[in-house]
C-alpha positions as CSV (number, residue, x, y, z in Angstrom):
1,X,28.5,19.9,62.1
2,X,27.1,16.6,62.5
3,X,25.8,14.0,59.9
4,X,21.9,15.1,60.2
5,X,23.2,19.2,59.3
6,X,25.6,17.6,56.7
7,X,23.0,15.6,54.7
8,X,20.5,18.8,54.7
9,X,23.1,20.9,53.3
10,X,23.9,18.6,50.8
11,X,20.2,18.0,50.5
12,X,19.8,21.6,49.5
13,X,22.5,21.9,47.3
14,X,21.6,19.5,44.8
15,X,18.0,20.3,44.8
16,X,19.2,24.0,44.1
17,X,21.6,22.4,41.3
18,X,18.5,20.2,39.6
19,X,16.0,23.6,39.5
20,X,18.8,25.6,37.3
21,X,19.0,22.7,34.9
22,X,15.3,22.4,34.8
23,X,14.1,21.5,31.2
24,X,11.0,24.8,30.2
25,X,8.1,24.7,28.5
26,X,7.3,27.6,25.8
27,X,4.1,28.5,24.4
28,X,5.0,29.7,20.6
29,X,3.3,32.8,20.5
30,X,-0.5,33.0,21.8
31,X,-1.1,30.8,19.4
32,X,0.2,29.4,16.0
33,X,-1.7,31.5,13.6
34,X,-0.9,33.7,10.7
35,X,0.4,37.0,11.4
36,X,-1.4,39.9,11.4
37,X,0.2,41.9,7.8
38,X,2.0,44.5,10.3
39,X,3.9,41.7,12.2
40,X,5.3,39.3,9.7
41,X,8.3,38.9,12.3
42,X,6.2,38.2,15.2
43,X,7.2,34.5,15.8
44,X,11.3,34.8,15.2
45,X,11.2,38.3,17.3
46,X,9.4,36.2,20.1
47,X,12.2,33.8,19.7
48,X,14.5,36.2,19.3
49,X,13.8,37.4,23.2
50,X,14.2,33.9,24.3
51,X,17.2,31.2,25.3
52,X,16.3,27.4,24.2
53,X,18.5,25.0,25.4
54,X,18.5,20.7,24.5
55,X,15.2,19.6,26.3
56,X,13.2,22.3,26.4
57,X,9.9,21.8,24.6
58,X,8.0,24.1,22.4
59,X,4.0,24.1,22.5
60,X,2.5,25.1,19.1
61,X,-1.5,25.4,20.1
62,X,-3.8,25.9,16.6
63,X,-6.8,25.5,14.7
64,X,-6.9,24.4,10.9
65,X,-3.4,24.0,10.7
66,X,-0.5,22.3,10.8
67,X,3.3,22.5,12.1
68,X,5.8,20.9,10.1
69,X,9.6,20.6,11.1
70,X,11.5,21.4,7.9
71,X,15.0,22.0,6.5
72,X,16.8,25.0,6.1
73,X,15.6,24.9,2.4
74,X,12.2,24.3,3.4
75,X,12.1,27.4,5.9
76,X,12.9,29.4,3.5
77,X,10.9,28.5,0.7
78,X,7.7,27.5,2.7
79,X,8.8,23.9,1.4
80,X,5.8,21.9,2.4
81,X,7.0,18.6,0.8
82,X,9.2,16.5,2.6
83,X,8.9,17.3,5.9
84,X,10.9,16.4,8.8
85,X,7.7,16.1,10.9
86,X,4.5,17.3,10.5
87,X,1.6,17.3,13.3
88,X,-1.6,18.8,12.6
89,X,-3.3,18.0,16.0
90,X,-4.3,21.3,17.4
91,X,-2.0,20.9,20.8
92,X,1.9,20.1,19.8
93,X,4.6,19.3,21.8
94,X,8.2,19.3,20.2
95,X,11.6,18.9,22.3
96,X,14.0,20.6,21.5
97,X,16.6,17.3,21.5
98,X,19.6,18.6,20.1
99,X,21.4,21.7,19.9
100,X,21.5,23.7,16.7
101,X,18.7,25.3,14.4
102,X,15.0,24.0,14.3
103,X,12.9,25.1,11.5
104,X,9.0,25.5,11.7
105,X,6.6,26.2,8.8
106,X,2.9,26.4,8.5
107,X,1.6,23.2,6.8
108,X,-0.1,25.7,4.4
109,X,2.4,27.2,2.1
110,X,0.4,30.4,2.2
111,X,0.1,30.9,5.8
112,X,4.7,30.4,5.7
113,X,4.6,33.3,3.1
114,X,2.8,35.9,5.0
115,X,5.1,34.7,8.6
116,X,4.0,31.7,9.8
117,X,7.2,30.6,10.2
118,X,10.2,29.8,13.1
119,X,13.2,29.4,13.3
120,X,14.4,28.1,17.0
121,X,18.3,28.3,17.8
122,X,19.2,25.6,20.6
123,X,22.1,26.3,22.7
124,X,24.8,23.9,23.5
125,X,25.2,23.0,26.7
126,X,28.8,24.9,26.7
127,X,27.4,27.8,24.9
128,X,28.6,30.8,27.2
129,X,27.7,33.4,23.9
130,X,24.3,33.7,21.8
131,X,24.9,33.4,17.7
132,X,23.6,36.3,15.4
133,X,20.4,35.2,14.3
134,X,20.9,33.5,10.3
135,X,19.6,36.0,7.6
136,X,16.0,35.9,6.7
137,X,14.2,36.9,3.1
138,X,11.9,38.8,5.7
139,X,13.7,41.6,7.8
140,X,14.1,40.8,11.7
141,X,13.9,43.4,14.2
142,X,16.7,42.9,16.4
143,X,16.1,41.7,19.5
144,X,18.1,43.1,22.7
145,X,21.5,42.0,23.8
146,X,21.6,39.0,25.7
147,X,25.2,38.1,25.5
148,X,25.7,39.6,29.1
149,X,22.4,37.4,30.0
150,X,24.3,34.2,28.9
151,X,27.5,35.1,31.0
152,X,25.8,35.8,33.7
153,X,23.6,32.4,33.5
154,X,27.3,30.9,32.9
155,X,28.5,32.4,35.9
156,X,25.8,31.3,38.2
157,X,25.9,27.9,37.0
158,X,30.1,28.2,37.6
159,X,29.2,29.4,41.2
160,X,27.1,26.7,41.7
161,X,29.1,24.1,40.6
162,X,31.9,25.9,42.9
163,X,29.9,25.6,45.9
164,X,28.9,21.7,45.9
165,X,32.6,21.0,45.3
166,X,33.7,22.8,48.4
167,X,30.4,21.6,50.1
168,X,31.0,17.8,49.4
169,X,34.7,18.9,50.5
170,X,33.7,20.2,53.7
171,X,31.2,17.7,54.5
172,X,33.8,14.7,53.8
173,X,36.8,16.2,55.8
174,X,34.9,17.0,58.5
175,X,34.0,13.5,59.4
């Protein structure tokens, strides 16, 4: 194989290793309104059907609202006091920096009571199993399983690590 083959390969490889750890975008729901009475659940069963991981962002589109980033305590109680962050700009982009829970709330305490609310569970990098989802004062539907979805992501991303080790292995003994 000579040097021009070698460097494509390799070429290939990492470009195939950068589009798996690609960062996505999400659009929370069609937009961030209050649910319809019905559908209380309708934006932690949307999450519920999703995999965040650290640098994904989250895209809150609305109209005469607000998104605030609460606590645990605030979630819960539709805690509008003390946010972590609060935008109110109609087109919000949060990254998910960290992983761990991320709270979301209406900024209108009303709007939180009847479901306008989040909850966002970021997986660790070394994740290979999806937590239960914490308890809620409003019921959750549960979502399907998607522990076999995160071994199977696990054992891609294994495979590919696999094969640019023995690629950079084959390309270095070989000249």
């Amino acid at each position: 194989m000579d040097f021009s083959s070698k460097s494509s390969l390799l070429f290939t490889i990492l470009v195939m290793a950068v589009v798996v750890t690609t960062a996505k975008e999400f659009n929370v729901g069609d937009r961030w309104r209050v649910p319809d009475a019905n559908d209380s659940t309708l934006y932690n069963d949307w999450a519920g059907r999703k995999r965040f991981h650290v640098d994904d962002h989250l895209r809150f589109q609305y109209q005469n609202d607000s998104v605030l980033v609460v606590d645990k305590y605030g979630y819960y109680h539709c805690n509008t006091e003390n946010p972590i962050s609060s935008f109110a700009d109609g087109n919000t982009l949060i990254t998910l920096d960290q992983p761990g829970l991320f709270y979301f709330i209406s900024g209108e305490p009303d709007h939180c009571k009847k479901g306008q609310r989040l909850i966002i569970d970021v997986m660790s990098p070394h994740q290979h199993f999806v937590a239960s989802p914490p308890d809620s004062y409003l019921p959750i539907s549960p979502g399907p399983s998607s522990s076999s979805a995160a071994v199977v992501s696990a054992t891609w991303i294994s495979v590919l690590i696999a094969l640019v080790a023995t690629s950079v292995s084959l390309l270095w003994c070989a000249t």
